[in-house]
C-alpha positions as CSV (number, residue, x, y, z in Angstrom):
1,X,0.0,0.0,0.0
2,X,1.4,3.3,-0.8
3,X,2.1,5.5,2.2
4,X,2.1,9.3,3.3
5,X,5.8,8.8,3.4
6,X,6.6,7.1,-0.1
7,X,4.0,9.3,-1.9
8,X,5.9,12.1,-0.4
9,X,8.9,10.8,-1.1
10,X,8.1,9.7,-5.4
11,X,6.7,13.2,-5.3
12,X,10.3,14.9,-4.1
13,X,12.3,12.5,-6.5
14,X,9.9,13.9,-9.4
15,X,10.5,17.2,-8.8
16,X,14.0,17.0,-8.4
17,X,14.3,15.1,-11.5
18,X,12.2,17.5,-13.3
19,X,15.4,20.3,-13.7
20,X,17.3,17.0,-15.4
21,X,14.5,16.1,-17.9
22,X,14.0,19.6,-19.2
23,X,17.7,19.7,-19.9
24,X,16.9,16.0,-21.9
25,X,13.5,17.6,-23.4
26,X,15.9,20.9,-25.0
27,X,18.7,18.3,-26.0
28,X,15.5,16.1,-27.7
29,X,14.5,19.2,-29.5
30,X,17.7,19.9,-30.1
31,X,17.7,16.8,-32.6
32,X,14.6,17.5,-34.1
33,X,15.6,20.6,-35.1
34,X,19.0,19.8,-36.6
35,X,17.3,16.5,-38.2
36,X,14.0,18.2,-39.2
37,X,14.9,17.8,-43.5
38,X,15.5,14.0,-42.8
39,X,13.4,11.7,-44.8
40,X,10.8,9.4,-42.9
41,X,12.9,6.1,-43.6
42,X,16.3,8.2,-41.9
43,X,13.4,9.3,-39.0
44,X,12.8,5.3,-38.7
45,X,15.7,4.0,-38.5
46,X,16.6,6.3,-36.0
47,X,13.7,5.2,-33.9
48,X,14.5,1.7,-34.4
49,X,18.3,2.1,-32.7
50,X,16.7,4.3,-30.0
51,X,13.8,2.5,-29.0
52,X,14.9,-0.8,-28.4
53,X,17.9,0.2,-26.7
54,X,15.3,1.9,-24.4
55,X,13.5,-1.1,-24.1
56,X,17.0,-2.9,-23.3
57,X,17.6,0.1,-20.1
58,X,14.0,-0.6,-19.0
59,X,13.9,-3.8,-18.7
60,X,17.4,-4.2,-16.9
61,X,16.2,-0.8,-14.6
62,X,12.5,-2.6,-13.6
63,X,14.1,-6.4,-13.6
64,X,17.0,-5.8,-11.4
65,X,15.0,-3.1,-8.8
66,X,12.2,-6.2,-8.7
67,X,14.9,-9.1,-8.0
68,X,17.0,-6.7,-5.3
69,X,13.6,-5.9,-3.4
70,X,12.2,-9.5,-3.6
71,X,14.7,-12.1,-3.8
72,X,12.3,-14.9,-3.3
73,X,11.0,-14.8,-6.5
74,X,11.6,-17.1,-9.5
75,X,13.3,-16.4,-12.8
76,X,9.9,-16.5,-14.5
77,X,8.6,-13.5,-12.5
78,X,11.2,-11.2,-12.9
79,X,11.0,-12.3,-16.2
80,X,7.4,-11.4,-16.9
81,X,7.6,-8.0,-14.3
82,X,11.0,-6.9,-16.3
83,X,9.5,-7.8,-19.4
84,X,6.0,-6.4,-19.6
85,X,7.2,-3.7,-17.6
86,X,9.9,-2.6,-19.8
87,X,7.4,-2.8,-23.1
88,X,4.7,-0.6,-21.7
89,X,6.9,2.2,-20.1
90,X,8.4,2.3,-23.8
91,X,6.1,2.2,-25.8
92,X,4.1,5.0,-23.9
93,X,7.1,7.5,-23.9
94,X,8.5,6.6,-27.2
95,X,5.2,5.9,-29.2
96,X,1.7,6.8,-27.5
97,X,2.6,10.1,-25.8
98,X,4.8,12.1,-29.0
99,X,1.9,10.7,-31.0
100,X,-1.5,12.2,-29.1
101,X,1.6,15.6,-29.2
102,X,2.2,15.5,-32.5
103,X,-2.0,15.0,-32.9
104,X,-2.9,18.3,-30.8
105,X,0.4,20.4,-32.3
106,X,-1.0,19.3,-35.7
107,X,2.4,18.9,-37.3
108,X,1.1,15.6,-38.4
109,X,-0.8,17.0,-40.9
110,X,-0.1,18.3,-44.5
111,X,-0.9,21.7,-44.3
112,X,-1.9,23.9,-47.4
113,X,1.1,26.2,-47.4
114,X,3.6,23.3,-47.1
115,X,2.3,21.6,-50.0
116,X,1.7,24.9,-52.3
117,X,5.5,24.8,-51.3
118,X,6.0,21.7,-53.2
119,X,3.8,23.0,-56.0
120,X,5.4,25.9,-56.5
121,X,8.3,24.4,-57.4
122,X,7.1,22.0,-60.0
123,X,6.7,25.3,-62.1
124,X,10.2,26.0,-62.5
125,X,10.7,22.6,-64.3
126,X,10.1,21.3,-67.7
127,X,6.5,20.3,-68.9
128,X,7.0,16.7,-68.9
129,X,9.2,17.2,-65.5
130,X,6.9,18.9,-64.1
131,X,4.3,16.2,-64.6
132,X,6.1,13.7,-62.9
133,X,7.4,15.9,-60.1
134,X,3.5,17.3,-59.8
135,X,2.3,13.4,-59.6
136,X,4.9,12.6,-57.1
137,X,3.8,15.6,-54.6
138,X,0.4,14.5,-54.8
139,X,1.1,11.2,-54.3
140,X,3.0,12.0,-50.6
141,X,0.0,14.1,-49.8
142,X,-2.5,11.3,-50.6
143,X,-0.1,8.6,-48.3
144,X,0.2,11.3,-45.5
145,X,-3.5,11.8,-45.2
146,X,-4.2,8.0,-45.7
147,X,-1.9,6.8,-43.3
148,X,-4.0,4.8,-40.3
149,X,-3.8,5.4,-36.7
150,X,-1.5,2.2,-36.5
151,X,0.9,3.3,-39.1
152,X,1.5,6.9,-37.4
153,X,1.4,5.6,-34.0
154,X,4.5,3.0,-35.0
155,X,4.3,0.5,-32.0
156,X,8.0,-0.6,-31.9
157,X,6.9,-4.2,-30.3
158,X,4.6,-4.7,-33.1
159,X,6.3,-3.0,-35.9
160,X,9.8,-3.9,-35.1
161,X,9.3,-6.7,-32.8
162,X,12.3,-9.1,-34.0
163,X,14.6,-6.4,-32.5
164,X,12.5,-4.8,-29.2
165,X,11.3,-8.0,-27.8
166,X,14.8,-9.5,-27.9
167,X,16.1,-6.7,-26.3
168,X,13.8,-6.5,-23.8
169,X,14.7,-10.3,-22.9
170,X,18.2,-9.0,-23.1
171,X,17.8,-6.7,-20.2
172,X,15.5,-9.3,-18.0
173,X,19.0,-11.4,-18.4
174,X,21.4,-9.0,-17.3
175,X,19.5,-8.0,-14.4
176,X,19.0,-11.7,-13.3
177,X,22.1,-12.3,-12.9
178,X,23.9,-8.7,-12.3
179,X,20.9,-7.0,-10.5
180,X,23.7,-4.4,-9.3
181,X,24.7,-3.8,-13.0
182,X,24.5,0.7,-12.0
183,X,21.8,1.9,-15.3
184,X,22.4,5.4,-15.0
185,X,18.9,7.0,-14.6
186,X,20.5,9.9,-17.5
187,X,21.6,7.7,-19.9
188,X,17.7,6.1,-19.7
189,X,16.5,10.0,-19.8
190,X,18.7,10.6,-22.8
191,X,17.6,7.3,-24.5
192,X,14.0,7.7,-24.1
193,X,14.4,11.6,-25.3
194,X,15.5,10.5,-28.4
195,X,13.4,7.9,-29.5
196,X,10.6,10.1,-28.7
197,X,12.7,12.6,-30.4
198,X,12.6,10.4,-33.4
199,X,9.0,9.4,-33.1
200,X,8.2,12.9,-33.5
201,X,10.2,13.5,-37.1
202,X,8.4,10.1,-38.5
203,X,5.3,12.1,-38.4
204,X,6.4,15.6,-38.9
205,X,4.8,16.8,-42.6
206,X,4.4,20.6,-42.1
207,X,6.7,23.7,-41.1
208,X,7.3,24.3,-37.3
209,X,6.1,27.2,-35.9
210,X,7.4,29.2,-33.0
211,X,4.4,28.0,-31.0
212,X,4.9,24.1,-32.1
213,X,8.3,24.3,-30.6
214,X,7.6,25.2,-27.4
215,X,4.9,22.6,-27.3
216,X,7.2,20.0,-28.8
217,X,9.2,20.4,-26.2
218,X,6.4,20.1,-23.6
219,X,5.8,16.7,-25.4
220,X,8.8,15.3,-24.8
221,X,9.0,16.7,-21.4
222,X,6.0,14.6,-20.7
223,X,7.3,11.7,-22.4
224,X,10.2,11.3,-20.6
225,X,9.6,12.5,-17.1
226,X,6.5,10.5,-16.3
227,X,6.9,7.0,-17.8
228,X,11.0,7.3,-17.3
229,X,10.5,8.0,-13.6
230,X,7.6,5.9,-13.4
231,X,10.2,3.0,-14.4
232,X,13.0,4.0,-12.5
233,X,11.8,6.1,-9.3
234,X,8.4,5.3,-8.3
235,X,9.2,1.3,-9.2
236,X,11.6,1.0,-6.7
237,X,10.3,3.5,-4.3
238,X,7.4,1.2,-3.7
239,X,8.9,-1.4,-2.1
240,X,10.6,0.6,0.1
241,X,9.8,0.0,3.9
242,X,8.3,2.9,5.8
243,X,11.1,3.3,8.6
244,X,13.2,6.5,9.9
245,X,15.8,5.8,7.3
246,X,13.7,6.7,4.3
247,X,12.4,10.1,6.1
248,X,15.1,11.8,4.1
249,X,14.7,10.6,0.8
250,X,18.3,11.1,-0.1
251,X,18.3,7.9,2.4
252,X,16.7,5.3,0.4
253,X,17.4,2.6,-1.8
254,X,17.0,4.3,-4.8
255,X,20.0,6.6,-4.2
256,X,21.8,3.9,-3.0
257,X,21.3,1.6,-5.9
């Protein structure tokens, strides 16, 4: 049961870790901007690095914490808590959360301007270059505005699930057997930030504003502060026992670990 103490105590960890993520959430935005004339397939494989190897640090974070604070437990728990665990916490700051952003922000969407853009350039070309170059720009308009929920959404363990599953299993491994393996908590930050980062360009088809910046960067503020300290703060936190020790929270097992 969660406590006065330990919800006081996950409530002080987020806000002290909230100074850390908005450095991650400037350095995320930082790539988007210096990546933001990539084509999607450079966008995608960047996600697919970048995702699983955050699948990889969340599974070994949530598998090791779970084995340290319960060492009772068989292989085949860890395994399912490290595993399961380690998908979700993913997939909601790399996938769910940049997508219902980029769905709000709007830079999802083809906008008028952007493709007149396009147009506009077709008429300094040839007639019969034109044509082609015309048909083309249409043709990415029509497969942006086609594209299904699924498609845009990009669920790594579904879409790329012969490289995050393994990885995932990967992490529940090391943990088992080198639960004190240290997983630095900003490598994880910086990992996550980037994937989201990534997730983001995918699905990018219009020009940035000044106002879509600044809430890009609240996306991916959100996306890494919540489910990343979900994973590697309140995880742990909870199975810390309510004693004298923990009333300072720089006391408890999570700064110890």
């Amino acid at each position: 049961m969660l406590s006065y103490s330990k919800l006081r105590n996950i409530l002080h960890e987020l806000k002290l870790h909230a100074p850390f993520t908005v450095f991650g959430a400037v350095v995320g935005l930082l790539c988007v901007f210096a990546a933001r004339n990539a084509s999607h397939e450079t966008s995608e494989r960047l996600f697919s690095v970048f995702h699983p190897l955050h699948v990889f640090l969340s599974a070994m974070v949530t598998a090791a914490l779970f084995k340290i604070n319960e060492q009772k437990k068989h292989f085949l728990t860890v395994l399912l808590v490290g595993f399961f665990g380690s998908i979700g916490v993913a997939t909601l700051s790399d996938s769910i959360i940049p997508f219902f952003g980029e769905d709000i922000l709007g830079v999802s969407i083809v906008t008028h301007h952007h493709h007149h853009e396009h147009s506009a350039a077709v008429k300094d070309t040839s007639s019969h270059e034109a044509m082609d170059t015309q048909i083309a720009v249409d043709h990415d308009h029509e497969v942006c505005e086609d594209k299904t929920v699924m498609q845009r959404l990009h669920l790594g363990f579904i879409v790329e699930w012969y490289s995050v599953l393994p990885s995932a299993l990967l992490g529940v491994f090391v943990a088992y057997f080198m639960p004190r393996t240290k997983s630095p908590h900003a490598a994880h930050v910086l990992i996550s930030t980037w994937a989201s980062s990534a997730h983001i360009l995918m699905n990018t088809h219009t020009t940035l504003t000044a106002s879509m910046w600044v809430g890009l960067l609240l996306v991916l503020f959100i996306s890494v502060w919540l489910p990343c300290c979900v994973s590697d703060i309140i995880f742990p936190m909870l199975f810390v026992k309510d004693s004298s020790e923990c009333s300072n929270t720089h006391s408890c097992i999570f700064h110890k670990h």
